[in-house]
N, C-alpha and C positions, 0 to 999 in steps of 0.2 A: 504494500500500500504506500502511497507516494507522500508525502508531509505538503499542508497547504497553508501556507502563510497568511495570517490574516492580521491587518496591523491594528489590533486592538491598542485603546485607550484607558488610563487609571478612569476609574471612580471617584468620585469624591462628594457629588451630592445622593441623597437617598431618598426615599420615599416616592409616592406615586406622583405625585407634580413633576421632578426628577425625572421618573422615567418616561413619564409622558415628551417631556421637552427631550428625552433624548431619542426616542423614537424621530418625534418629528423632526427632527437633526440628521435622519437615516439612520441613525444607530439601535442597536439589540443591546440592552443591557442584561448582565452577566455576572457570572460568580465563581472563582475558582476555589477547588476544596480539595485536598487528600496529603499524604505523606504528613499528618500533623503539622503543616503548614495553616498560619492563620487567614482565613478569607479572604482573596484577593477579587474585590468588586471590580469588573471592567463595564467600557462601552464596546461593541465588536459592529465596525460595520455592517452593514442588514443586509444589504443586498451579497456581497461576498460570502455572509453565513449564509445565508440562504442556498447560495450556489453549492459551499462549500459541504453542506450536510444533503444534498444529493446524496453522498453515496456513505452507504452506510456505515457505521463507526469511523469518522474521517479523523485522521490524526492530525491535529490542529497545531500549529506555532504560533504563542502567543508571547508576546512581551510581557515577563511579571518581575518588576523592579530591576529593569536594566537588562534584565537577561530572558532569551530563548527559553521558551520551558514548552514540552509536548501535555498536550490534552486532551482527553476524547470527551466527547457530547454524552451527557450522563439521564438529564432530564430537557426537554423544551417542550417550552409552553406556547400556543400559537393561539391565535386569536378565533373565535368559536368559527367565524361567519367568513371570513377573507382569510383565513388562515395563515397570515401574515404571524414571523416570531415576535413572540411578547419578551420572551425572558428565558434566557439560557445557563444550566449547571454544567462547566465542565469539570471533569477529575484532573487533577495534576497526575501526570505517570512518568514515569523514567525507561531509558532505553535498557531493554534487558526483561525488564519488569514482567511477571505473569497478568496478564488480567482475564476476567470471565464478559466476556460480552454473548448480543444472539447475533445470529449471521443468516439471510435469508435462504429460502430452499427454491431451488430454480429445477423445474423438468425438463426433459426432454426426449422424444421420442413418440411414436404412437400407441394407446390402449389398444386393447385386442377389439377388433370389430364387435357394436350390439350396442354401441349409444352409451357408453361406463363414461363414470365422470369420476375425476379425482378431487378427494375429501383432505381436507391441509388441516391434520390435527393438532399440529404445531405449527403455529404461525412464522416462530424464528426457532431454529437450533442452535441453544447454549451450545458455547468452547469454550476453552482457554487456552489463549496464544500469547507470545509476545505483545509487547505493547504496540513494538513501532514494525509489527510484521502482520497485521490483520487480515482474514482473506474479505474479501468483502460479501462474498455468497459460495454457496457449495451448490453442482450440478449433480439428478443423479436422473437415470434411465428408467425412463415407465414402457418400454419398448415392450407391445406383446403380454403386458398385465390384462389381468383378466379378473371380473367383479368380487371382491375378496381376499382380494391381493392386498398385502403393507410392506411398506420399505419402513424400518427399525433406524434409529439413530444409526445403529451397529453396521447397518449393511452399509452407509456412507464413507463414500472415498475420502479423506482431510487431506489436505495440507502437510507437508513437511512440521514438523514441530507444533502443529493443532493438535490437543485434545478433547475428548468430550467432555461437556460439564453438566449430563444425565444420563440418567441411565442407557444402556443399550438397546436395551429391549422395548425402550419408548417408541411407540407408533409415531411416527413422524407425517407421513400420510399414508392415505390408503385407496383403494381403488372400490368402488361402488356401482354397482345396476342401475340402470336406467329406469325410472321408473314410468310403468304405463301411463299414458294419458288419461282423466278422469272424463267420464262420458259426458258431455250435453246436456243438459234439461230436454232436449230435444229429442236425444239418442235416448232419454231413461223414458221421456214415456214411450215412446216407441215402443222398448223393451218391455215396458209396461202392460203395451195396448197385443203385443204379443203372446203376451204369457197368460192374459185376460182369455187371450181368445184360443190358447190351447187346452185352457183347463175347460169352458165351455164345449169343445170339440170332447176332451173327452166325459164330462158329464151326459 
């Protein structure tokens, strides 16, 4: 995963007037927290964050008193209706560092012929990787599944130095049956007006 530079600014006012005026400034106001480091409030350009959390777990470079420190996106908050970010937690991390993030599940390939749809029972599959090594998603093959069918944490291919941070045996997705179409109002009395007139036939 590639480091994306974003030239954050100190904090130093607070509360919601604050971050109101620093939104309409372009700015995301922000919080850095972890290794026992005291809270570093930033501003973070908006539109740049914005770009920059496209893709998932993005490993951030942030100026925190002078110096370079890497970050990932821990919580953000977006705005109910424009989805525009309101307010961003990043984690402080160091190069080397373990951490547990989720990482998206991407298919590929076709279901077995008969209309099967695939079921995403886990929306993201926990790891833990490197800090400044993240995969950004894992592929795996639905080639030829058929309704019934699950792919397990376990049966996924990782990454060099990715491990799982769930069980194995976790259903990750699964492969499901098409389900019949529900008849008409139309089609039921029909079937109605059928069965009406078999039983008359044989009375």
């Amino acid at each position: 995963m590639s480091e994306i530079r974003i030239a954050a600014e100190s904090r130093t006012e607070f509360g919601k007037g604050a971050a109101r005026r620093a939104r309409r400034a372009g700015f995301v106001p922000g919080v850095v927290y972890g290794h026992g480091h005291a809270p570093v409030h930033l501003n973070l350009p908006g539109h740049d964050l914005m770009m920059a959390l496209k893709t998932p777990n993005a490993l951030l470079v942030v100026p925190i008193e002078g110096k370079d420190e890497f970050v990932l996106p821990k919580a953000v908050q977006r705005e109910a209706i424009k989805r525009t970010i309101e307010h961003v937690d990043l984690l402080l991390v160091k190069r080397g560092e373990k951490v547990t993030v989720e990482i998206p599940v991407h298919t590929e390939g076709e279901l077995a012929p008969g209309g099967n749809l695939i079921e995403n029972v886990l929306n993201a599959l926990p790891i833990e990787a490197e800090a400044t090594h993240l995969p950004e998603s894992v592929t795996v093959s639905v080639e030829g599944l058929e309704a019934g069918a699950a792919i397990t944490a376990g049966d996924i291919t990782l990454p060099s130095g990715v491990s799982l941070a769930v069980e194995a045996d976790a259903v990750v997705l699964q492969v499901i049956g098409a389900q019949a179409p529900e008849a008409t109002e139309e089609e039921a009395a029909e079937g109605a007006s059928e069965a009406a007139a078999d039983e008359a036939v044989e009375a």
